[in-house]
C-alpha positions in Angstrom: 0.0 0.0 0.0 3.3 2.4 0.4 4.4 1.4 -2.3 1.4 2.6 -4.6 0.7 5.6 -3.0 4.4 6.3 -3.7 4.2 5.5 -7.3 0.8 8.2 -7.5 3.0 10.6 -6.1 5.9 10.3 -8.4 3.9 9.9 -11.4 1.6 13.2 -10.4 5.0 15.1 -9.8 5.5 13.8 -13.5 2.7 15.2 -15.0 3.1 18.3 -13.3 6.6 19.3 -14.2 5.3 18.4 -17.7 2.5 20.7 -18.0 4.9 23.2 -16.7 7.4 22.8 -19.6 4.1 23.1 -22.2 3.1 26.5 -20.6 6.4 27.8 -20.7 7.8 26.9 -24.2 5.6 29.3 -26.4 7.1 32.0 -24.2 10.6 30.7 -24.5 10.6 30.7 -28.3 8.8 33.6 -28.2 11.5 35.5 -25.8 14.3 33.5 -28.1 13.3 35.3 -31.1 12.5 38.5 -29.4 16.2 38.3 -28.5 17.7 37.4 -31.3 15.9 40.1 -33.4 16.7 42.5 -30.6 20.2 41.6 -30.7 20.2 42.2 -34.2 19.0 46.1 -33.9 21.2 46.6 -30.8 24.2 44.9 -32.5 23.2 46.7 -36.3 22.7 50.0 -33.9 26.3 49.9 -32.4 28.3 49.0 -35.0 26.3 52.0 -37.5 25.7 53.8 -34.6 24.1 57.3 -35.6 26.7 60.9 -35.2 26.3 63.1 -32.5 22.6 64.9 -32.6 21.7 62.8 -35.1 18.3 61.7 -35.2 18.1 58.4 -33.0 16.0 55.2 -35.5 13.1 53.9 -33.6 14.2 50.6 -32.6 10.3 49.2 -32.2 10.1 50.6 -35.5 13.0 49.0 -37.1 12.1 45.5 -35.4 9.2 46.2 -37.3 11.0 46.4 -40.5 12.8 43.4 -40.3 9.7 41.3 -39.8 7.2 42.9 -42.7 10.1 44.0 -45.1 7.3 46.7 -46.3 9.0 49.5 -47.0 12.1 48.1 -48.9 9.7 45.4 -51.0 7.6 49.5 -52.3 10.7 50.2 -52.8 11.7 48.0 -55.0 8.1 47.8 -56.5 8.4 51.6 -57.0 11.8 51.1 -58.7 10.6 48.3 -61.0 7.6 50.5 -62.0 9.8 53.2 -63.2 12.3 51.4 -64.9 9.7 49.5 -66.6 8.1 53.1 -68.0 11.8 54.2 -68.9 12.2 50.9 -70.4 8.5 51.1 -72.4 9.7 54.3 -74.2 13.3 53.4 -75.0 12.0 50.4 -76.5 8.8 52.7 -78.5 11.1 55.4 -79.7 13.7 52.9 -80.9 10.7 50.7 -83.0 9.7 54.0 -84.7 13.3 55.2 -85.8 13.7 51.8 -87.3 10.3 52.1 -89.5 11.5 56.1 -90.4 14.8 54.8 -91.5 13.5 51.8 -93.6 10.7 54.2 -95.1 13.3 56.8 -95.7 15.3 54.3 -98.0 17.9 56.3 -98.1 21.6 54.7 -97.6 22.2 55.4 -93.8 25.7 55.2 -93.0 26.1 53.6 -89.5 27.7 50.7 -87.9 24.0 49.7 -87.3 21.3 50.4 -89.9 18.7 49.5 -87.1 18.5 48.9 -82.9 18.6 46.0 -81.6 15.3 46.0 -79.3 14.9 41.8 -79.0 16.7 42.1 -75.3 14.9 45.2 -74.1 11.7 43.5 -75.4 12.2 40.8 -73.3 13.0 42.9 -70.3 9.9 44.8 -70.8 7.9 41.5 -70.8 9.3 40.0 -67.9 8.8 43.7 -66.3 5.2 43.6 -66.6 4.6 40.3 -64.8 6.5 41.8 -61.9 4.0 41.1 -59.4 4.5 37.3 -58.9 8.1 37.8 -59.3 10.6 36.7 -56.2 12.2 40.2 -54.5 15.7 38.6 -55.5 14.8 37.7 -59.2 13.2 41.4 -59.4 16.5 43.4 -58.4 18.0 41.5 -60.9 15.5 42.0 -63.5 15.4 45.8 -63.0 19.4 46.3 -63.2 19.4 45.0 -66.3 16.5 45.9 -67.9 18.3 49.6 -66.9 21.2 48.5 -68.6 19.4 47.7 -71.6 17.9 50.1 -71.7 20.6 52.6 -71.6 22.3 50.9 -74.3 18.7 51.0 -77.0 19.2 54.9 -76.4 22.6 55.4 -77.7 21.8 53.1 -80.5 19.0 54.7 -81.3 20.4 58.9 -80.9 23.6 57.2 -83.4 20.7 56.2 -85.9 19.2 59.7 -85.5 22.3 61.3 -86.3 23.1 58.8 -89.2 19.4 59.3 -90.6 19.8 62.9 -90.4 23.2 63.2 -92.1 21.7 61.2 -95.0 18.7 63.4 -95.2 20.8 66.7 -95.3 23.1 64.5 -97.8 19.8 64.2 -99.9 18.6 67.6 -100.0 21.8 69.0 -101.1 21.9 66.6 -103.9 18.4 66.9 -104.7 19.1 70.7 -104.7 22.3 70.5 -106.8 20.4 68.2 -109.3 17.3 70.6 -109.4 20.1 73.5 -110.3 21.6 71.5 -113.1 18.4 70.8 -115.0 17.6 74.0 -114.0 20.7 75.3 -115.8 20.3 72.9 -118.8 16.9 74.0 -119.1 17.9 77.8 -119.6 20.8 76.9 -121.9 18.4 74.9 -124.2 16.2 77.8 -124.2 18.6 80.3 -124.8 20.0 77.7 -127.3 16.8 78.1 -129.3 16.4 81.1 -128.5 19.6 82.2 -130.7 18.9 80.2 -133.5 17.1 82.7 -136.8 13.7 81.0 -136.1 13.7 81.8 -132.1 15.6 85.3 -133.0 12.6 86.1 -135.0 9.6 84.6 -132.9 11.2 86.2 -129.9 11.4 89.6 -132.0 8.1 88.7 -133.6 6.7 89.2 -129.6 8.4 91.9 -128.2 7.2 93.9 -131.2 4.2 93.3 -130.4 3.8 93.6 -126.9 6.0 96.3 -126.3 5.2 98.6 -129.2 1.9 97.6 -130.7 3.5 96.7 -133.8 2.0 93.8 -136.2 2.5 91.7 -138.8 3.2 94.4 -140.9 6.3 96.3 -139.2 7.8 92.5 -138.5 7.8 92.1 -141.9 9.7 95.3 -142.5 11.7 94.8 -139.4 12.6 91.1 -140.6 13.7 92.9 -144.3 15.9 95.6 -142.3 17.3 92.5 -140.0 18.1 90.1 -143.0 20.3 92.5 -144.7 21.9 93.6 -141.8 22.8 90.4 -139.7 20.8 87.6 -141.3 19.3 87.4 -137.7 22.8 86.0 -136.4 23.5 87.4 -133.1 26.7 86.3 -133.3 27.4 88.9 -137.0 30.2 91.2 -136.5 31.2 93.9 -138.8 34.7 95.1 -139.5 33.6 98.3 -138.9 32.6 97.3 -135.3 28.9 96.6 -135.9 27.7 93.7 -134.4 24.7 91.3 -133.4 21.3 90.8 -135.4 20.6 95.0 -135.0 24.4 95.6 -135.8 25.0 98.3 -132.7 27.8 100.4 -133.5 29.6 99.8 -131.3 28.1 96.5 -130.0 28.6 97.4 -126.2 26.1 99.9 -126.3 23.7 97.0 -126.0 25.0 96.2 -122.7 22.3 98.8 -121.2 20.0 96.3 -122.2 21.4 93.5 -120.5 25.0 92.4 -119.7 24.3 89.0 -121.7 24.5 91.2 -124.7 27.1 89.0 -126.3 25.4 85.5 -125.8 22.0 86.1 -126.3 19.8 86.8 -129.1 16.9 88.1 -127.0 19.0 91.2 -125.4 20.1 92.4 -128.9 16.5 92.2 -130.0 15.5 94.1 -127.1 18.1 97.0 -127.7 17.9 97.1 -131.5 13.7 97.8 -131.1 14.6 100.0 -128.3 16.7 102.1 -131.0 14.5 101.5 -133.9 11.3 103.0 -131.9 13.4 106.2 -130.5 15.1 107.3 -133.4 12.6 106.1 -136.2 9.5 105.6 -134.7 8.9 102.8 -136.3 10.4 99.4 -138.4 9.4 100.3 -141.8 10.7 104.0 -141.2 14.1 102.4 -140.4 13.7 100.0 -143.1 13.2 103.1 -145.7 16.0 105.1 -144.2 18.5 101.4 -144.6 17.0 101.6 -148.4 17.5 105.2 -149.2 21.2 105.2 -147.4 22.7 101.4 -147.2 22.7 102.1 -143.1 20.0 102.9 -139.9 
């Protein structure tokens, strides 16, 4: 009978010593952790410990921190957002100076005739599924999408500049070409112009619009013309006569343009010019030619 009631005793002793060790082990592990991450602010405080008058970090505050990790993951989220945008536009404004430089067609003289987007592309991708994306794989993500995208701008500004040097490289041949035909144009003209059928349709319609005279004073203008010069502006007298209205001497034409040597047109101008002030008119100076051999 001792021997039981001993064997109640121990085993209640037992049971008790047990049920203290179960109450007390949530507040061990909670006080080992409270430790630990206090130990880890006091330790983080004193080896970084803030200057003089500095403003002192809220440890409860900081503890905080280090469980939630909420205000580096915005951060980061913040971060990722904006590199994301940056990234979005490199990548746009790259896309549409390839397009302008293939519809340009003109020979662009780079290393690169268009930028490489494929690795920004994928960057931007991956960017916009950010919000199932591990904090680690994120900070990774965003560096290099940065990187990337720092490198699609300098490829695209050189292709601006190269685009831009072979449209000002364009204009000016364009221009030069435009001045050529330009010129050829004028010299056919003034080609024809100096033959006897252009000297003649060309007097034929200054005549006319500048004097009022017809079909009759060109036909005694054309008389006076034919035995002076055969219409040839390039006639030249011994006595110093010369062009289709033989000016004596020929430089007085010159007040009717300084082309007077080259062109048919200025002669015609200056010999009418004479004709109507001295004469009045062409079949007065064609009489006068008759009656004296000169005008």
């Amino acid at each position: 009978m001792i021997q039981k009631t001993r064997a109640l005793q121990r085993a209640s002793a037992a049971a008790s010593a047990r049920a203290a060790v179960t109450a007390r082990r949530p507040k061990l592990i909670f006080g080992t952790a409270a430790a630990a991450v206090l130990g880890i602010a006091l330790t983080t405080g004193i080896v970084s410990a803030p200057a003089v008058g500095a403003e002192k970090p809220d440890a409860a505050a900081s503890v905080a921190r280090l469980f939630t990790g909420a205000e580096p993951i915005a951060r980061l989220a913040d971060g990722a957002a904006l590199t994301l945008a940056q990234a979005q536009d490199a990548l746009g404004a790259a896309e549409a100076m390839n397009e302008e430089v293939l519809a340009s067609g003109l020979p662009v003289v780079a290393e690169r005739t268009s930028v490489d987007t494929d690795d920004l592309a994928r960057d931007v991708s991956e960017l916009e599924d950010r919000a199932l994306m591990p904090t680690m794989l994120l900070t990774a993500l965003s560096a290099r999408a940065e990187r990337e995208t720092e490198a699609v701008q300098q490829e695209t500004a050189t292709l601006r500049a190269a685009l831009t040097a072979a449209q000002e490289k364009k204009a000016a041949d364009d221009a030069a070409a435009a001045a050529a035909a330009q010129a050829a144009e004028a010299a056919a003209a003034l080609a024809a112009a100096n033959t006897v059928d252009g000297a003649k349709a060309t007097a034929r319609q200054l005549a006319a619009s500048r004097y009022g005279w017809g079909d009759d004073q060109f036909s005694c203008l054309n008389s006076l013309w034919t035995k002076e010069s055969s219409w040839n502006y390039q006639a030249y007298n011994p006595s110093g006569a010369t062009g289709i209205p033989q000016a004596l001497p020929g430089s007085k034409m010159a007040s009717a343009g300084a082309d007077w040597q080259t062109n048919a047109a200025t002669q015609i101008a200056w010999g009418l010019g004479y004709i109507s002030s001295v004469y009045g008119t062409p079949c007065s100076a064609w009489s006068h030619s008759q009656a004296t051999n000169w005008y």
